[in-house]
ROKOL-263090 format. One line per 2 residues: number of its first residue (from 0); their letters; for each residue x, y, z of N, C-alpha, C, O, CB. Coordinates in Angstrom, 2 decimals. Glycine has a CB too. Layout:
NUM	a	X:Y:Z:X:Y:Z:X:Y:Z:X:Y:Z:X:Y:Z | ...
This chain:
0	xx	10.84:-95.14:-30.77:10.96:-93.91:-31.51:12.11:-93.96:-32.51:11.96:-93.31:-33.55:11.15:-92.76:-30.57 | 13.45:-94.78:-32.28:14.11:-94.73:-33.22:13.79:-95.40:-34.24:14.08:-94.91:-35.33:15.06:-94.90:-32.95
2	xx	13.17:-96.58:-34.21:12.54:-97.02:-35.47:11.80:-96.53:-36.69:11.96:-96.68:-37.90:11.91:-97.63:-35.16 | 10.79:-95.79:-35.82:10.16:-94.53:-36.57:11.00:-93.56:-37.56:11.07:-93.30:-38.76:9.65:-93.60:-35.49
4	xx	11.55:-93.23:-36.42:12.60:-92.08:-37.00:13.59:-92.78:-38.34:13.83:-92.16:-39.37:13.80:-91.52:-35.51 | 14.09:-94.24:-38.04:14.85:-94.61:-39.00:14.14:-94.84:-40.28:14.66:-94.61:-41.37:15.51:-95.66:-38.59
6	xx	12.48:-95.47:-40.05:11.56:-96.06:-41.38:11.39:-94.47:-42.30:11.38:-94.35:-43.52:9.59:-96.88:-40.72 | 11.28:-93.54:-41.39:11.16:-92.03:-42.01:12.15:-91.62:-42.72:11.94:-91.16:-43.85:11.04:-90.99:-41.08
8	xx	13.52:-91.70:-42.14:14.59:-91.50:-42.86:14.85:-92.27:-44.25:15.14:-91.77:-45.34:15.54:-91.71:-42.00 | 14.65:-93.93:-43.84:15.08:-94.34:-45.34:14.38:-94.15:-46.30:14.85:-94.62:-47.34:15.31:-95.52:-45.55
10	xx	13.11:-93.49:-46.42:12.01:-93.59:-47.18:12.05:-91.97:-46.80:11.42:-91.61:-45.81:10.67:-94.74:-46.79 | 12.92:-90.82:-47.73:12.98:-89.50:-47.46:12.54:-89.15:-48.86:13.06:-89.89:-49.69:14.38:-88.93:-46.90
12	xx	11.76:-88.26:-49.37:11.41:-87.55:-50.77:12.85:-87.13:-51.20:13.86:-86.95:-50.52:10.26:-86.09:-50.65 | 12.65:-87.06:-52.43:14.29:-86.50:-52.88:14.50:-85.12:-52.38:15.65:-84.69:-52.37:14.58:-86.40:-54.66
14	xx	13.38:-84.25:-51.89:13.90:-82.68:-51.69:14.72:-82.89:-50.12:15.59:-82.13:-49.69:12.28:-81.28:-51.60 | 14.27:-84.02:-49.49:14.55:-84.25:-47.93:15.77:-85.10:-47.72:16.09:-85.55:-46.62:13.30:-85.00:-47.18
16	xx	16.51:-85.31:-48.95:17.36:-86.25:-48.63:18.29:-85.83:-48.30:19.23:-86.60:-48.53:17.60:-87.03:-49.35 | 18.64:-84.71:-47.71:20.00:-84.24:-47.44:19.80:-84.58:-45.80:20.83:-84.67:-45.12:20.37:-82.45:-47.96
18	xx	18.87:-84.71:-45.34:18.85:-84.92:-43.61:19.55:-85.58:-43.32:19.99:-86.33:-44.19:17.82:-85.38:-42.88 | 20.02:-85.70:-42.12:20.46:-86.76:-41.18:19.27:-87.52:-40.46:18.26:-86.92:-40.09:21.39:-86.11:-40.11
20	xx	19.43:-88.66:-40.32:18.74:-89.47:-39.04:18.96:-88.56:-37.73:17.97:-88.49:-37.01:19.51:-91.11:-38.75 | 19.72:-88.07:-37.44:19.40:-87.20:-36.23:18.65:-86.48:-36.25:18.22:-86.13:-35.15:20.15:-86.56:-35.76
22	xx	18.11:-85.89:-37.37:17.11:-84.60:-37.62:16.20:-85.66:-37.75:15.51:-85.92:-36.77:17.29:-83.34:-38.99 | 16.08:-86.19:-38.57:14.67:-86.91:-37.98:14.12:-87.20:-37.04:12.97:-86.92:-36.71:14.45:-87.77:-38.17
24	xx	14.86:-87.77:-36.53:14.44:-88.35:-35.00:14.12:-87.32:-34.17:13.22:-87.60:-33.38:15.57:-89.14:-34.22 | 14.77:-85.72:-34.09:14.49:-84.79:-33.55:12.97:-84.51:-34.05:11.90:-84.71:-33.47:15.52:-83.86:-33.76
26	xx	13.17:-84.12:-34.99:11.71:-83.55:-36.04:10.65:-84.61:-35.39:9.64:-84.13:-34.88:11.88:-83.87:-38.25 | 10.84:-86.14:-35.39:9.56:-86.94:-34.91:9.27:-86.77:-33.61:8.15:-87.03:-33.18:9.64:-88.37:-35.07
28	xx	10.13:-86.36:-32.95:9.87:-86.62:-31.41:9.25:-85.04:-30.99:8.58:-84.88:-29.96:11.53:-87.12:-30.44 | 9.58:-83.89:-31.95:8.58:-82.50:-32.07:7.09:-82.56:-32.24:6.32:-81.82:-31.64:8.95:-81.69:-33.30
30	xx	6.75:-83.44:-33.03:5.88:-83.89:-34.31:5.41:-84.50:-33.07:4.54:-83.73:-32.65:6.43:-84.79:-35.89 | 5.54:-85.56:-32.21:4.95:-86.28:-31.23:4.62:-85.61:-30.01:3.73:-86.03:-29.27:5.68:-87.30:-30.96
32	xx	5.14:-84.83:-29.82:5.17:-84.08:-28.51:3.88:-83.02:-29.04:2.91:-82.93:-28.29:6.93:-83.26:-28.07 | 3.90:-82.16:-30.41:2.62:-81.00:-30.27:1.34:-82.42:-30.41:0.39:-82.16:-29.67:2.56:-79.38:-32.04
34	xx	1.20:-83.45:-30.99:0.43:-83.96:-31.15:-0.17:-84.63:-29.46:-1.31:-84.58:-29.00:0.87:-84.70:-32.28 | 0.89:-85.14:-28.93:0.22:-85.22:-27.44:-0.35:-84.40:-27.02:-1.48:-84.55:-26.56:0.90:-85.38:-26.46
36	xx	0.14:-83.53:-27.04:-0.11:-81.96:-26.11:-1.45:-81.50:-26.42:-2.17:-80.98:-25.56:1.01:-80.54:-26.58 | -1.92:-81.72:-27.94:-3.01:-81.38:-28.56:-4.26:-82.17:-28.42:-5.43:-81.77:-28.52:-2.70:-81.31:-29.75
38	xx	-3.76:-83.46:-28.15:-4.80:-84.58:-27.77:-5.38:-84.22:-26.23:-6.54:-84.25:-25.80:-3.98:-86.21:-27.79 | -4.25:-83.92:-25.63:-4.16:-83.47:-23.95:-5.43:-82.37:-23.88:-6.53:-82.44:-23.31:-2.36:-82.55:-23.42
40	xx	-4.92:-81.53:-24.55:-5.44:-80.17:-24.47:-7.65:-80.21:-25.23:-8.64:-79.55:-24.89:-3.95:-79.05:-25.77 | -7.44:-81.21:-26.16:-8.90:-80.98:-27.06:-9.35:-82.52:-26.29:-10.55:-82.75:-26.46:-8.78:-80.92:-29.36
42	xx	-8.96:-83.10:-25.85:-9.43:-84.23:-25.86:-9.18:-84.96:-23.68:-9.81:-85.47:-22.75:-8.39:-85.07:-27.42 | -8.29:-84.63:-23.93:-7.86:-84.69:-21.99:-7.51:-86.27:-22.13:-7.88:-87.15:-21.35:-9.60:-84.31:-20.43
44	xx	-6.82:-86.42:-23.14:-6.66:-87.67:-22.89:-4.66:-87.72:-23.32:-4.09:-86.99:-24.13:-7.97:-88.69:-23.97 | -4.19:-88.55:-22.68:-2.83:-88.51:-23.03:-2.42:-90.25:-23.53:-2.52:-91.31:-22.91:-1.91:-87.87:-21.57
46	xx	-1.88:-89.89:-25.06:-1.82:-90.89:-25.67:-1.02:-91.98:-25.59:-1.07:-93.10:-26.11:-1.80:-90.58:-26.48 | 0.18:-91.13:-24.39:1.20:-92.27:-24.17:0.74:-93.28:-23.01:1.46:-94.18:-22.57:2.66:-91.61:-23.77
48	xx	-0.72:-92.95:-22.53:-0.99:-93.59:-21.25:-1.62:-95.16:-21.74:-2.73:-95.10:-22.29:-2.17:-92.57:-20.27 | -1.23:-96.01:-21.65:-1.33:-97.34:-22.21:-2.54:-98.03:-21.76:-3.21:-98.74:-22.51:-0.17:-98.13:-21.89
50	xx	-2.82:-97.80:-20.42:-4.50:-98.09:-19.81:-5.28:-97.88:-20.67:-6.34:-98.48:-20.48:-5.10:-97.26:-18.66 | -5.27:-97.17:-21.73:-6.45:-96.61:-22.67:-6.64:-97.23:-23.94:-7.35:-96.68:-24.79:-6.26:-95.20:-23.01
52	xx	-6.24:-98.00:-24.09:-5.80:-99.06:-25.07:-5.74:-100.63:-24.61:-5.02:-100.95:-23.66:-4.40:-98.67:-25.50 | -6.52:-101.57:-25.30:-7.03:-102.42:-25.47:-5.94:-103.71:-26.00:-5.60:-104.79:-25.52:-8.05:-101.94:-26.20
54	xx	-5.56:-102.80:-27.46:-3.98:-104.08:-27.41:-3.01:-103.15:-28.26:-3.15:-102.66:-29.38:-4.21:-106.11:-28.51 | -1.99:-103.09:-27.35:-0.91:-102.34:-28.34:0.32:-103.24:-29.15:0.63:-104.24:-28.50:-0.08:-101.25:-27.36
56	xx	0.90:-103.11:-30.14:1.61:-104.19:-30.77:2.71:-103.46:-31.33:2.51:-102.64:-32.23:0.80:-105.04:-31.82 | 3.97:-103.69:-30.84:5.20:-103.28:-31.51:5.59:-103.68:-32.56:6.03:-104.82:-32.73:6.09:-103.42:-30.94
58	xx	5.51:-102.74:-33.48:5.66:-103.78:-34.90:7.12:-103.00:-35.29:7.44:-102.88:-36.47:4.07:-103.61:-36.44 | 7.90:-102.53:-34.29:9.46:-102.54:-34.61:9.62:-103.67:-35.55:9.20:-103.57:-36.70:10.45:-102.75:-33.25
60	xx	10.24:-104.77:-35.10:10.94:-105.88:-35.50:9.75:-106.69:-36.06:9.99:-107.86:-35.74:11.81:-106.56:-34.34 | 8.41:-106.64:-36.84:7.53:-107.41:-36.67:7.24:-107.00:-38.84:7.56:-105.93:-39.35:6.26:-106.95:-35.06
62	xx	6.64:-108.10:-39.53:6.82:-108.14:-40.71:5.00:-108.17:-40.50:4.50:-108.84:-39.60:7.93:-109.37:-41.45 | 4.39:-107.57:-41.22:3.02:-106.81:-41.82:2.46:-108.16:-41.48:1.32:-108.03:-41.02:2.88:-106.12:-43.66
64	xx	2.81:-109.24:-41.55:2.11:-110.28:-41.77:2.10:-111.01:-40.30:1.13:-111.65:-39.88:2.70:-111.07:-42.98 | 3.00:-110.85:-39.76:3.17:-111.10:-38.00:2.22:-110.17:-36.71:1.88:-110.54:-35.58:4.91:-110.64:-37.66
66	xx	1.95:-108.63:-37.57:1.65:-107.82:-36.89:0.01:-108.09:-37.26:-0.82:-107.89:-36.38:2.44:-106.49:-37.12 | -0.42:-108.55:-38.61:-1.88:-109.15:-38.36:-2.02:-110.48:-37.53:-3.00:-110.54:-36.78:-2.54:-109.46:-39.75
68	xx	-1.09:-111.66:-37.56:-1.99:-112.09:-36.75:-1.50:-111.98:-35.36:-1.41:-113.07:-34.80:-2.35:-113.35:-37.11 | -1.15:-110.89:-34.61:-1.09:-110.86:-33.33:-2.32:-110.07:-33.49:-3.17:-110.44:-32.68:0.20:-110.35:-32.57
70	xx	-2.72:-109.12:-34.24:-4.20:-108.77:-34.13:-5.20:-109.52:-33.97:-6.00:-109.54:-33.03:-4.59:-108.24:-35.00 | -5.14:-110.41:-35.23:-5.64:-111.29:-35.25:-6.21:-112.27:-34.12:-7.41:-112.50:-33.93:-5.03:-111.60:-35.88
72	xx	-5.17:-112.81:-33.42:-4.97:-113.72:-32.26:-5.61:-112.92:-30.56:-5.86:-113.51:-29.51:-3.06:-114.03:-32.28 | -5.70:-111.71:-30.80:-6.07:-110.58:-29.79:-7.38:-110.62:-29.91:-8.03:-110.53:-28.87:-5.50:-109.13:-30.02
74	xx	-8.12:-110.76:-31.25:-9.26:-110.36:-31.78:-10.42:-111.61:-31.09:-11.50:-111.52:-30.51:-9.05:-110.30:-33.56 | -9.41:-112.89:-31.55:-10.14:-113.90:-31.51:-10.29:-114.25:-29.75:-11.27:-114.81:-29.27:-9.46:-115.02:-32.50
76	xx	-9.21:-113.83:-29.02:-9.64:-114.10:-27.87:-10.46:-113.01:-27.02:-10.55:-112.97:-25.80:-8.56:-114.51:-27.26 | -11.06:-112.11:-27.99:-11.70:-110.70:-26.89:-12.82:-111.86:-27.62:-13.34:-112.47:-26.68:-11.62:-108.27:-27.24
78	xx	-13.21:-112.24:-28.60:-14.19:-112.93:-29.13:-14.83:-113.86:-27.82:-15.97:-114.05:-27.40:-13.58:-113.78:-30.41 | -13.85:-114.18:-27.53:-14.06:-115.81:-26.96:-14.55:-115.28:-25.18:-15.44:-115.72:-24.45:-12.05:-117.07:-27.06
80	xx	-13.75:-114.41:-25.01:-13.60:-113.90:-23.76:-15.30:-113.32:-23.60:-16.10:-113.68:-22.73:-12.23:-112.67:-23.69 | -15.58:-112.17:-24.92:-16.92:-111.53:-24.92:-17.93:-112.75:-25.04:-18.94:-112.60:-24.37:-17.10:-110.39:-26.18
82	xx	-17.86:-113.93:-25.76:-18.78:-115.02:-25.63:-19.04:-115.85:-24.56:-20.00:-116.61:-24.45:-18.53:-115.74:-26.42 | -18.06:-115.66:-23.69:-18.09:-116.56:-22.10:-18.84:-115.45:-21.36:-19.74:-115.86:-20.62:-16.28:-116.97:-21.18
84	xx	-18.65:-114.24:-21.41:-19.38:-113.27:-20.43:-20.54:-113.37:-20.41:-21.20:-113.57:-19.38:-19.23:-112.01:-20.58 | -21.17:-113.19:-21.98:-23.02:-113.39:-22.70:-22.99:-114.59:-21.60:-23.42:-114.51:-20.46:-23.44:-114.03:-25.01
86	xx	-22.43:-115.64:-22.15:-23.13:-116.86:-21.93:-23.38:-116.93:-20.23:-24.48:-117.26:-19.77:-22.19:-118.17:-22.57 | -22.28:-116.59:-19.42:-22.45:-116.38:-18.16:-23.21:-115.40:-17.42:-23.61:-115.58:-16.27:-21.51:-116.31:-17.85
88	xx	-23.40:-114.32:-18.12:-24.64:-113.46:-17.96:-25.99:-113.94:-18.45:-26.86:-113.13:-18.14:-24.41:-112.22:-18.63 | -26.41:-114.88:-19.04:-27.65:-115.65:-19.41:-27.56:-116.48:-18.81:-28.66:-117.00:-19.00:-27.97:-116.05:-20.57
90	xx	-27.01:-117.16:-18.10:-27.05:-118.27:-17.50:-27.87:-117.92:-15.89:-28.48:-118.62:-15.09:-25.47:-118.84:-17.48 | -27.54:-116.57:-15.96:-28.08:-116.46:-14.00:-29.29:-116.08:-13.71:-29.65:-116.00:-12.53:-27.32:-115.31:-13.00
């Protein structure tokens, strides 16, 4: 969350630039909380629950180009993984 909060801050519109990073970080973690709550509430699903998700990737410290191919590399082995199942399900 502080990352967030910091990528938000340095990249503020000129009317917003008087904030602090503390207000941000407050403001995102508001901003995150009605949006759970709302997912919770219309949907019954809670977004911070990680079981529900397939591959999650911290792209804190991670450059646009690192964060594709860990996709990437995720992609290719659900590939490989979903092609051994077929094949082992035709096989019996």
């Amino acid at each position: 969350r502080h990352i967030e909060a910091q990528r938000i801050f340095e990249h503020q519109r000129e009317e917003d630039a008087n904030e602090s990073l503390e207000h941000v970080y407050e403001m995102t973690q508001q901003r995150d909380e009605k949006t759970r709550n709302a997912y919770i509430e219309l949907y019954n699903i809670d977004m911070r629950d990680m079981t529900k998700y397939d591959l999650v990737v911290d792209t804190g410290e991670l450059t646009p180009e690192q964060v594709t191919e860990k996709i990437l590399e995720a992609f290719s082995l659900f590939l490989k993984t979903q092609w051994l199942d077929t094949k082992q399900t035709n096989t019996k």
